[in-house]
C-alpha positions, 0 to 999 in steps of 0.5 A: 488624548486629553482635552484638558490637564486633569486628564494627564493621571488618567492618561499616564495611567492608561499607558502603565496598563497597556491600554493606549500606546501614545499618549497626546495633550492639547496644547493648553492642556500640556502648558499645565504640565510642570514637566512635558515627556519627550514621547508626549504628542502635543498639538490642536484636537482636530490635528492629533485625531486627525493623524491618528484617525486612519492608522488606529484601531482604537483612539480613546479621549479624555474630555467633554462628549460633546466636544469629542463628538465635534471633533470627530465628525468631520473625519467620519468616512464608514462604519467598517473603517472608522476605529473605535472611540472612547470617551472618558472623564478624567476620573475613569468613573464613566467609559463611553463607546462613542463610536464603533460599538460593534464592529471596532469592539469599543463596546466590549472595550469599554466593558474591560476598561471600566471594569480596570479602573472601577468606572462604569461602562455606559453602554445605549445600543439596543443589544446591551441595554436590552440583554440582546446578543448583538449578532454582528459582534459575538462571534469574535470572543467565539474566535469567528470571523465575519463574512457578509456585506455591511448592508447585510448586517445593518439591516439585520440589526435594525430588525432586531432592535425592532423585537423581531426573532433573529432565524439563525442556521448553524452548520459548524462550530461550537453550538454553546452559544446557543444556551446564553440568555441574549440568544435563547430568548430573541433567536430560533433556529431556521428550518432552511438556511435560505431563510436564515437571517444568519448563518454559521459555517464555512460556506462563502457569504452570498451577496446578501447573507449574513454570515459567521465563519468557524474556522474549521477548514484543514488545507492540506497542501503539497509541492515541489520545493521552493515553490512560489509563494503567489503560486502556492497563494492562487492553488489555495484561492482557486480551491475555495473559491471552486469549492464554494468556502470562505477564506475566513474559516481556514484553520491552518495548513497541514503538509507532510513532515519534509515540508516543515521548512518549506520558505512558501509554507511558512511565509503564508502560515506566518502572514495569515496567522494560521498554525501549521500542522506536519505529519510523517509519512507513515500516518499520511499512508494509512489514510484512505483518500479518493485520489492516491498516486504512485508517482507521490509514493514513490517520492515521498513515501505517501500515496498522498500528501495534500489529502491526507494532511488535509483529512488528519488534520481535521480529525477524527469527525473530520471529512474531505470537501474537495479532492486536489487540485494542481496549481501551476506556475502562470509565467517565468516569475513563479516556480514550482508546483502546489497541490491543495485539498480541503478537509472539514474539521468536526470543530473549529480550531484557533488556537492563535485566536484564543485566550484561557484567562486564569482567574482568582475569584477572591474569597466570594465577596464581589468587593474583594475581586481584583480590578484584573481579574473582573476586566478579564471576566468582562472580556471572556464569552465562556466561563469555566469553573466550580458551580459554587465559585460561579454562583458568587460571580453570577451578578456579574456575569452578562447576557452573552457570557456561558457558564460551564459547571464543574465539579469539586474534584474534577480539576483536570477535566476542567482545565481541559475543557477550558483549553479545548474551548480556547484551542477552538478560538475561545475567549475563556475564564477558567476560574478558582476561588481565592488566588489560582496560583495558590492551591488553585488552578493555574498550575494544572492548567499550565502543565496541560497549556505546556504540553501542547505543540507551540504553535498550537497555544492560545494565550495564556494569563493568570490574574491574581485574586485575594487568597484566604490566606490574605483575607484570614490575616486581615481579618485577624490583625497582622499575624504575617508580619514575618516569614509564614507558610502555608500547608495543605493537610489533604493528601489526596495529592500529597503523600501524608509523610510528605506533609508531616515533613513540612509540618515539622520543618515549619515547627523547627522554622518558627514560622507562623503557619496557615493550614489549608484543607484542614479537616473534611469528613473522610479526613477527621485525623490530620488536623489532630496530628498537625497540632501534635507535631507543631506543639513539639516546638511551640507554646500551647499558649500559641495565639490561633485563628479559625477563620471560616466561610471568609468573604461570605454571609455567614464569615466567622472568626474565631481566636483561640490557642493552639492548645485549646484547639478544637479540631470539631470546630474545623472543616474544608470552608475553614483557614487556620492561623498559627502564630509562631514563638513572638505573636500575641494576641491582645484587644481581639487581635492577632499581631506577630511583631516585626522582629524578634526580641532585641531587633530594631527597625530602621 
């Protein structure tokens, strides 16, 4: 919403981004408008907050904080129940979380959209302003979720803004956190979890705890067909709460293959957002598990279903915590039959919680980061990548944000452990230098998002980065002005022969030409015989550019010709330029002209 009719480009550009979904004017603000839009809701502050209020998660005004902060403060009920508020200027130069902070998420809001619009977030919670990790707010990038009255939660942050040692207890779920700056200088482990001032695990909050919830419970589940849902429902219930565990840290439901499209089972696994995992019989019957039944063998060909789904599902480190149970139908209106186990899973599992952000890091300089991709490295708790590429986004990196260190040409491990993290429910950064869809790692990690079941995939988004390829060419002046291409002279993925074949196809092509990975120590040759091949086609007066270390201190450019190349000059950190036939240089620049001789521009 806007206050004013400066805040109409703002707004405009808020829904392009997908940020607000409704875009409202006060009605002073919509008479400046030289054209209202059908879809924009205009009317009095207090009234479009006021129908907005209850049935928003996030309202964001652009406008005067104090006039917003009168606004809402009639409409005020509970900390757990208000959205968050966010309160801009019309510039975006300024994202304030006024309301929400924590447990409606407006701080990290503010976070990624200052981060898309170039602003700043001011952020006075204790937490932020004092490295902190805000204990009632990262186990959502984490994929948890939260258990606990509120009471609990108040008091707890009151003690920690008071400078005292936080004693947390863990029993489940990725312990990487652990590591962060914000947890490792302000928090201790509890010798007991009665002292613990929070707790990770899958146990139920108690009345006064303060608790985090992995989701690393399998429900392994059996029944008749066309049981009940509310049957099937109350058999689930009844388990965890005899059992002592908290609904929040279910992972999904696991059933024997007949069952897959059991009207029940999917109705619940669709509405609670839990994945369903299905095994056949033959893999059911090869669990050992405490309570095995005839009757079940003779029917479904498993001596048991709800347990041993409930235990493959968890894996191999995972344990049953509590045998089955039968649930039956408790008048005329339900049908059917449910059978439910519990089994602990070795990790959490939340794959429809989690996110694997591809990200193009640029050439190293922060200047050159995308707005899309510094909002998506604001919004991930773990980021994955190459030592070297982390190091040039460090200055960005938060108290509450994990690193996890890479090597050079260990790409698939990489990939795969930043999809394991976002299975678990993982908010990840999985980062490359220059663009990740150009010789980068959104193509590996994609092959592998893809080979994981459906059901099983967290969310999946490349953000594009300034490639070297761009940076070379500005640098060098506008050598990319007709058709180019770009080849990579490593064959440690791509046969030689290969590579020769699209060297000579671009010799043939006149296309200009940037050459990647062209020389290394244990490659010294290659760039040699890409010159050779090239210069079957073009003049060694060819104009070429050797652009090193781009974006970095120590960047140099360097014009030479295609003849005059010297291979010693080249390593890994360097990009080559090629012109084709009409690009010349001249005043210490590169240009390749539009057209061919005799062309005209319209």
């Amino acid at each position: 919403m806007g206050l004013s009719a400066s805040a109409w480009p703002l707004l405009q550009r808020l829904k392009q981004g997908g940020y607000v979904d409704t875009l409202a004017l006060t009605v002073q603000a919509a008479s400046g408008l030289e054209e209202q839009p059908a879809d924009l809701q205009i009317g009095r502050a207090a009234d479009l907050l006021n129908e907005h209020w209850a049935r928003s998660s996030t309202l964001i005004v652009i406008g005067a904080l104090g006039a917003v902060t009168r606004l809402v403060a009639p409409l005020l009920t509970h900390k757990d129940q208000d959205p968050a508020v966010l309160v801009l200027d019309a510039h975006g130069r300024v994202v304030i979380p006024l309301l929400g902070s924590h447990t409606a998420g407006a701080e990290q809001q503010a976070r990624e959209l200052a981060a898309e619009l170039g602003g700043e977030a001011v952020l006075t919670g204790d937490a932020a302003s004092q490295g902190r990790l805000a204990l009632d707010a990262f186990g959502e990038a984490w994929g948890w979720r939260r258990g606990g009255p509120t009471r609990a939660w108040h008091d707890l942050m009151i003690r920690q803004a008071g400078g005292e040692t936080s004693t947390i207890r863990q029993s489940v779920g990725n312990q990487l956190w652990r590591q962060l700056p914000g947890a490792a200088d302000h928090c201790c482990e509890a010798e007991d979890e009665a002292y613990a001032d929070l707790t990770v695990t899958a146990e139920a909050s108690p009345a006064d705890g303060c608790r985090w919830h992995p989701a690393c419970l399998w429900l392994g589940i059996g029944c008749e067909r066309n049981t009940s849902p509310s049957l099937v429902l109350r058999a689930i219930d009844r388990a965890l709460r005899q059992a002592g565990l908290a609904p929040e840290a279910v992972a999904g439901l696991s059933t024997i293959t007949r069952k897959g499209d059991e009207p029940a089972l999917l109705q619940i696994t669709a509405e609670q957002g839990w994945p369903l995992q299905l095994f056949e019989p033959e893999a059911l019957a090869a669990v050992e598990v405490p309570t095995p039944s005839p009757v079940v063998e003779a029917e479904m060909g498993t001596p048991s279903v709800a347990e041993a789904a409930a235990l493959l599902a968890a894996g191999a480190e995972g344990r049953l915590v509590r045998a089955k149970s039968i649930e039956k139908p408790l008048g005329p209106e339900e049908r059917g039959a449910a059978t439910v186990a519990i089994a602990l899973g070795g990790q959490s599992y939340a794959p429809q919680r989690g996110e694997l952000h591809l990200i193009g890091s640029g050439p190293g300089d922060l200047s050159l980061l995308t707005a899309d991709a510094r909002r998506a490295l604001a919004r991930c708790a773990v980021w994955v990548g190459y030592g070297l590429y982390l190091d040039l986004l460090e200055p960005l990196r938060r108290s509450d944000q994990a690193r996890l260190d890479g090597q050079l040409t260990r790409e698939w491990e990489r990939c795969a452990e930043a999809l394991d993290l976002a299975q678990q429910g993982v908010k990840v950064a999985l980062i490359s230098s220059g663009e990740s869809g150009i010789y980068g790692m959104a193509g590996l990690a994609l092959e592998l998002w893809l080979q994981q079941p459906e059901g099983h995939r967290p969310s999946f988004q490349v953000h594009p980065g300034i490639s070297a390829l761009q940076l070379a060419a500005a640098r060098a002046g506008a050598p990319l002005m007709h058709d180019f291409c770009t080849i990579s002279l490593s064959d440690r993925l791509t046969p030689w022969a290969v590579i020769e074949r699209r060297l000579e196809g671009a010799a043939a092509g006149d296309f200009v030409v940037a050459l990647y990975n062209p020389r290394s120590k244990g490659r010294d040759w290659q760039l040699a015989r890409a010159i050779e091949l090239l210069r079957t086609e073009r003049e060694g007066s060819t104009p070429v550019v050797l652009a090193r270390q781009l974006g970095r201190a120590d960047e140099t450019i360097q014009h030479t010709t295609l003849e005059a190349l010297n291979p010693c000059d080249v390593d890994m950190l360097t990009v080559v330029l090629i012109g084709n036939s009409t690009t010349y240089e001249k005043a210490g620049t590169m240009v390749t002209p539009r057209g061919y001789p005799g062309a005209s521009l319209s």
